[in-house]
C-alpha positions as protocol buffer text, in pm:
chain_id: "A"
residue {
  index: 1
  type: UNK
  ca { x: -720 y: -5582 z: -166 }
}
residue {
  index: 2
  type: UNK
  ca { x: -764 y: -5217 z: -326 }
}
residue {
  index: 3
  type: UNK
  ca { x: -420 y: -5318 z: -517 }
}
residue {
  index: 4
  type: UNK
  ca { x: -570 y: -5604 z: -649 }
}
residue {
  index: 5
  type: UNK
  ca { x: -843 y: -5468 z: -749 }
}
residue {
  index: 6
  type: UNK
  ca { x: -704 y: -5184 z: -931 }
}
residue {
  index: 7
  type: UNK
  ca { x: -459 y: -5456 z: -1098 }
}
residue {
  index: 8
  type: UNK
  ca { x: -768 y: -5669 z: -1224 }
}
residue {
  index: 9
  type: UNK
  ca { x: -957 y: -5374 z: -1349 }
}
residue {
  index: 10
  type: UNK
  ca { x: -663 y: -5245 z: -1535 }
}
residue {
  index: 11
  type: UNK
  ca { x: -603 y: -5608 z: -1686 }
}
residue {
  index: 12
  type: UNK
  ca { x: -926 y: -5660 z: -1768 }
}
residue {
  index: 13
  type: UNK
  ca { x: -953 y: -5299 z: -1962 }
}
residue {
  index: 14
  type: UNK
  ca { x: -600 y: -5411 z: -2169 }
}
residue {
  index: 15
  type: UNK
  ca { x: -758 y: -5767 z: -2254 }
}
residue {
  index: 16
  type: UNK
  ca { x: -1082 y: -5539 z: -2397 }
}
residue {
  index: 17
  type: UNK
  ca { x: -855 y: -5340 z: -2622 }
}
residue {
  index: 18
  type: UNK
  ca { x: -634 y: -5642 z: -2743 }
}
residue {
  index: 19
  type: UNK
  ca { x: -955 y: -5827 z: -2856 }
}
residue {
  index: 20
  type: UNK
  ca { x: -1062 y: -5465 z: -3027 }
}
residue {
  index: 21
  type: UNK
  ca { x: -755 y: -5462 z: -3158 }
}
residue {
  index: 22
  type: UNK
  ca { x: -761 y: -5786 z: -3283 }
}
residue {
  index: 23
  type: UNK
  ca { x: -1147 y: -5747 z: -3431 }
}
residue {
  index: 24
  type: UNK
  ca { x: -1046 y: -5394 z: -3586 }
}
residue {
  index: 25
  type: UNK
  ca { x: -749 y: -5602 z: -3753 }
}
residue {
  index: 26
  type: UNK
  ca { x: -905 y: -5859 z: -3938 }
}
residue {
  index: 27
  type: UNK
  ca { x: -1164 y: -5605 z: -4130 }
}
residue {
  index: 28
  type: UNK
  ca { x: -847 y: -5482 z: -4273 }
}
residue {
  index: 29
  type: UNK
  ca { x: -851 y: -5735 z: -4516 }
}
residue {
  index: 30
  type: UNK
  ca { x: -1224 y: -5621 z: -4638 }
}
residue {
  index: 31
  type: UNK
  ca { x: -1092 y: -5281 z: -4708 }
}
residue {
  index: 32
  type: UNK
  ca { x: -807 y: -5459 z: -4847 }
}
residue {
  index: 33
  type: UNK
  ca { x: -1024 y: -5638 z: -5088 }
}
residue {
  index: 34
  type: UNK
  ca { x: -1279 y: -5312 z: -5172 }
}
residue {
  index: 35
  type: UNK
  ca { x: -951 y: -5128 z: -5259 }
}
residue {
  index: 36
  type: UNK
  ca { x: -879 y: -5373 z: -5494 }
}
residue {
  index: 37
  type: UNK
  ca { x: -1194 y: -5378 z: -5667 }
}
residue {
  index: 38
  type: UNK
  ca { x: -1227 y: -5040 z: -5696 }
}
residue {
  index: 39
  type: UNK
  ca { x: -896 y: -4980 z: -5901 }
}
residue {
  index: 40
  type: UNK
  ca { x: -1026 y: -5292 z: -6134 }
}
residue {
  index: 41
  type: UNK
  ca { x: -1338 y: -5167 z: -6164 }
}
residue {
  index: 42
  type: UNK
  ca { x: -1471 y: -4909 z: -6436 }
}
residue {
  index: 43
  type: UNK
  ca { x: -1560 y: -4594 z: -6281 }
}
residue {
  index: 44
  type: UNK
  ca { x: -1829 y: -4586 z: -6520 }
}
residue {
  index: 45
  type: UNK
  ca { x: -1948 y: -4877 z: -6418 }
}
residue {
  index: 46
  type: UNK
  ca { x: -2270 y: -4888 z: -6185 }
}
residue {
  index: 47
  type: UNK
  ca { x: -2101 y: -5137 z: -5955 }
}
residue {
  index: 48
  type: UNK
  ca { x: -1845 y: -4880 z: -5871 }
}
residue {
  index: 49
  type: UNK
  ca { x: -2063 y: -4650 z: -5701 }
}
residue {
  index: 50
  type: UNK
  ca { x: -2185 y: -4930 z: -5446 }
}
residue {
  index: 51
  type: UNK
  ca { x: -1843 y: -5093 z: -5404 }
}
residue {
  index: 52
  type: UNK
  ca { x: -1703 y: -4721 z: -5380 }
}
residue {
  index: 53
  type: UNK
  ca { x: -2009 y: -4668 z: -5117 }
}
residue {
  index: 54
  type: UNK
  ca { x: -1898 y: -4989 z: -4886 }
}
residue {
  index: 55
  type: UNK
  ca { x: -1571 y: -4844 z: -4879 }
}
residue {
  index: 56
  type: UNK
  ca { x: -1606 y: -4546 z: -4768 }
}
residue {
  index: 57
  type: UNK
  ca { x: -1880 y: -4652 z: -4477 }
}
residue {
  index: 58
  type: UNK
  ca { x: -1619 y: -4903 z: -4358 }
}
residue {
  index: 59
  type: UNK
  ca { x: -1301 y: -4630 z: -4363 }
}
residue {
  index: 60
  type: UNK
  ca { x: -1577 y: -4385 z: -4153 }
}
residue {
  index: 61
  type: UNK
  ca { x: -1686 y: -4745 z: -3917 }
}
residue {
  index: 62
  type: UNK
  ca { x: -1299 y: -4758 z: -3835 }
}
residue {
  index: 63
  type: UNK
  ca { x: -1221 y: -4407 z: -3815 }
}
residue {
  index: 64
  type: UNK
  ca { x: -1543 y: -4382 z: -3548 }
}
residue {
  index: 65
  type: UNK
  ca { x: -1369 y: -4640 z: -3387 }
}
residue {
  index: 66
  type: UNK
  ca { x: -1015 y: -4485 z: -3375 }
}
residue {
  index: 67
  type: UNK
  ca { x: -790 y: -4696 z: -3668 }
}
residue {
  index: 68
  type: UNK
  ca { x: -572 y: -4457 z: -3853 }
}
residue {
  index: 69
  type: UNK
  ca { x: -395 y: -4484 z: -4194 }
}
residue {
  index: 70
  type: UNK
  ca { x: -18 y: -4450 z: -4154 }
}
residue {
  index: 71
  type: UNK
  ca { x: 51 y: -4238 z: -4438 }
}
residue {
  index: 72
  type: UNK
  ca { x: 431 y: -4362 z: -4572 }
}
residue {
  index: 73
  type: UNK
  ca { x: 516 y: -4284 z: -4877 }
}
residue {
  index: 74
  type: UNK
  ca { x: 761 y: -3957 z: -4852 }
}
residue {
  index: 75
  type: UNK
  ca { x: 874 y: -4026 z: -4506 }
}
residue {
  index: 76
  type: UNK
  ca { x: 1177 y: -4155 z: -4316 }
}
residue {
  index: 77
  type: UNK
  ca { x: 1160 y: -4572 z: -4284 }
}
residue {
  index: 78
  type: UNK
  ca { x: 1080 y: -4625 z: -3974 }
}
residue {
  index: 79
  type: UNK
  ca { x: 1052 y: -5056 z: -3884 }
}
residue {
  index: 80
  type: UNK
  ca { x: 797 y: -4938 z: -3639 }
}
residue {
  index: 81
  type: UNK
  ca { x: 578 y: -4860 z: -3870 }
}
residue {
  index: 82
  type: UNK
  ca { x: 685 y: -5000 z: -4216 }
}
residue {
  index: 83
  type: UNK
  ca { x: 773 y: -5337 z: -4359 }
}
residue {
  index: 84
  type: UNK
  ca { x: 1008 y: -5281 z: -4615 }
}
residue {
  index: 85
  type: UNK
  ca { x: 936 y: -5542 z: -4914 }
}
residue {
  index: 86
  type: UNK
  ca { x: 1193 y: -5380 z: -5184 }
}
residue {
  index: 87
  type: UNK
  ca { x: 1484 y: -5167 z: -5173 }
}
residue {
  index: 88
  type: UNK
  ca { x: 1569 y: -4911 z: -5509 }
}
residue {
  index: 89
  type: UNK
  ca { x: 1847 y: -4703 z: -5536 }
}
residue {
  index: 90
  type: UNK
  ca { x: 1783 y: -4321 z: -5392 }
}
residue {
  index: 91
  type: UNK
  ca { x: 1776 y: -3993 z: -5620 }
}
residue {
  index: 92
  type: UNK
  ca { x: 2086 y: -3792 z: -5618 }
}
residue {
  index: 93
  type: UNK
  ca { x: 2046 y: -3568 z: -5315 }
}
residue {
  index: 94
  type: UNK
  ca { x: 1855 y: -3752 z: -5093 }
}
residue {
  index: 95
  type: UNK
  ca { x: 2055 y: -3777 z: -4823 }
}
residue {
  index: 96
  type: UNK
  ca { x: 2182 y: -4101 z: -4627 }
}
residue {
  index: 97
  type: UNK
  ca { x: 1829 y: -4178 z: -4477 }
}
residue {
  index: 98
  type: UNK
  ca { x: 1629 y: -4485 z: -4577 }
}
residue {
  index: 99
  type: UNK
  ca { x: 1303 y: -4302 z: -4724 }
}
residue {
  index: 100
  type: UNK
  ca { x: 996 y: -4487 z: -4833 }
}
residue {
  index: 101
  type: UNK
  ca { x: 889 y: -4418 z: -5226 }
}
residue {
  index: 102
  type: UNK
  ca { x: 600 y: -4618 z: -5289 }
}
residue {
  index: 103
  type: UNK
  ca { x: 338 y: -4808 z: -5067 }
}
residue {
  index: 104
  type: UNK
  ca { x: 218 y: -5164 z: -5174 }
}
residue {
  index: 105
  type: UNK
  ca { x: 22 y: -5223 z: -4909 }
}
residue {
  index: 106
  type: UNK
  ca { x: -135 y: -4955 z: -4668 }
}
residue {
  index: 107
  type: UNK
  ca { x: -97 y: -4969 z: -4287 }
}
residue {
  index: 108
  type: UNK
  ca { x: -323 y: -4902 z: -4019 }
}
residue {
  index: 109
  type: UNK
  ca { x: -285 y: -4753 z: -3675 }
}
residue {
  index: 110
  type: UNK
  ca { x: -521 y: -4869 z: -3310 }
}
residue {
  index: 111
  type: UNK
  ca { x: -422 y: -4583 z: -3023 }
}
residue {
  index: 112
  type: UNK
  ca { x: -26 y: -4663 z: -2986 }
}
residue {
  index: 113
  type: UNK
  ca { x: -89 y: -5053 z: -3126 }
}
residue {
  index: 114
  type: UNK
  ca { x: 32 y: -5097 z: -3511 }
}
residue {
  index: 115
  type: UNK
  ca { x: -269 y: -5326 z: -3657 }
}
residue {
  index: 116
  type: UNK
  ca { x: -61 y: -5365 z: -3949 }
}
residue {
  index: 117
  type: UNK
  ca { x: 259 y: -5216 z: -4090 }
}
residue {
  index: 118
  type: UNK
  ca { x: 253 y: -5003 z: -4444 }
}
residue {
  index: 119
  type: UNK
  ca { x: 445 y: -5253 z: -4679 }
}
residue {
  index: 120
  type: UNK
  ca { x: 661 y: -5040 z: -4899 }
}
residue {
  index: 121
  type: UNK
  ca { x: 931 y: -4975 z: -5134 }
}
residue {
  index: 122
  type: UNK
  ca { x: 1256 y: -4817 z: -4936 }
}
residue {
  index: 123
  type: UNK
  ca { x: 1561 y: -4606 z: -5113 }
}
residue {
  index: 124
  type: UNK
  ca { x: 1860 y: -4675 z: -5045 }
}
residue {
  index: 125
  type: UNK
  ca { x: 2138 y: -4392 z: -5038 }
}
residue {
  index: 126
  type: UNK
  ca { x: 2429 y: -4542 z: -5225 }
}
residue {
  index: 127
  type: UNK
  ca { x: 2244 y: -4861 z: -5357 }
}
C-alpha cells in the first residue's frame, strides 16, 4: 500500500509540472508577439515604453517561475535544443561541427523539459 502510495504521489506531482509546463508554454507566444512589437516600434515612441514595460514583467513572471532562454547563437547544434530552419555554408576555419549563426526564433527552457526549441540558422562545414 506504501508503494502505491508513493507511486500516486509521484504521478500526481509529474501531471502538476506537465500542465505547468504546458501553461508556461503557451505565454511564449505573448512574449513572442511583445518582441515583435518592440523591434517595429519607434523607441521614441510613448507606446514603446509600456510595450517595453509588459515585456520585461512577463520575462521576470517566467523567470520567477523557472523558464530559461536557451541562448544559441555561437554554439554547437544540438537537435535537443535547436530546430534548424536553414543551413549556410561555414567560415573558413570553423571546424567540421554544425554551429548555429543566427536565431529566428528564441527558445525557452522548464527544469530539464524544452518548452520550445531556438529555431535557427546552422553552418555547414563544407556546404
Amino acid at each position: 500500500m506504501e508503494n502505491y502510495r508513493k507511486r500516486q504521489k509521484r504521478w500526481a506531482e509529474d501531471e502538476v509540472e506537465r500542465e505547468k509546463a504546458d501553461l508556461l508554454r503557451k505565454f511564449l507566444e505573448v512574449i513572442d508577439n511583445l518582441e515583435y512589437a518592440l523591434q517595429h516600434i519607434n523607441p521614441q515612441d510613448p507606446a514603446h515604453q509600456g510595450v517595453q514595460l509588459a515585456y520585461d514583467g512577463l520575462l521576470n513572471l517566467m523567470l520567477r517561475e523557472g523558464v530559461e532562454r536557451i541562448f544559441a547563437k555561437g554554439q554547437l547544434f544540438d537537435p535537443n535544443y535547436h530546430d534548424a530552419v536553414a543551413m549556410v555554408p561555414a567560415a573558413r576555419g570553423q571546424g567540421d561541427e554544425l554551429r548555429v549563426v543566427e536565431v529566428t526564433s528564441s527558445g525557452y527552457r522548464f527544469g530539464n523539459r524544452v518548452l520550445r526549441p531556438a529555431k535557427v540558422v546552422v553552418a555547414k562545414p563544407g556546404a
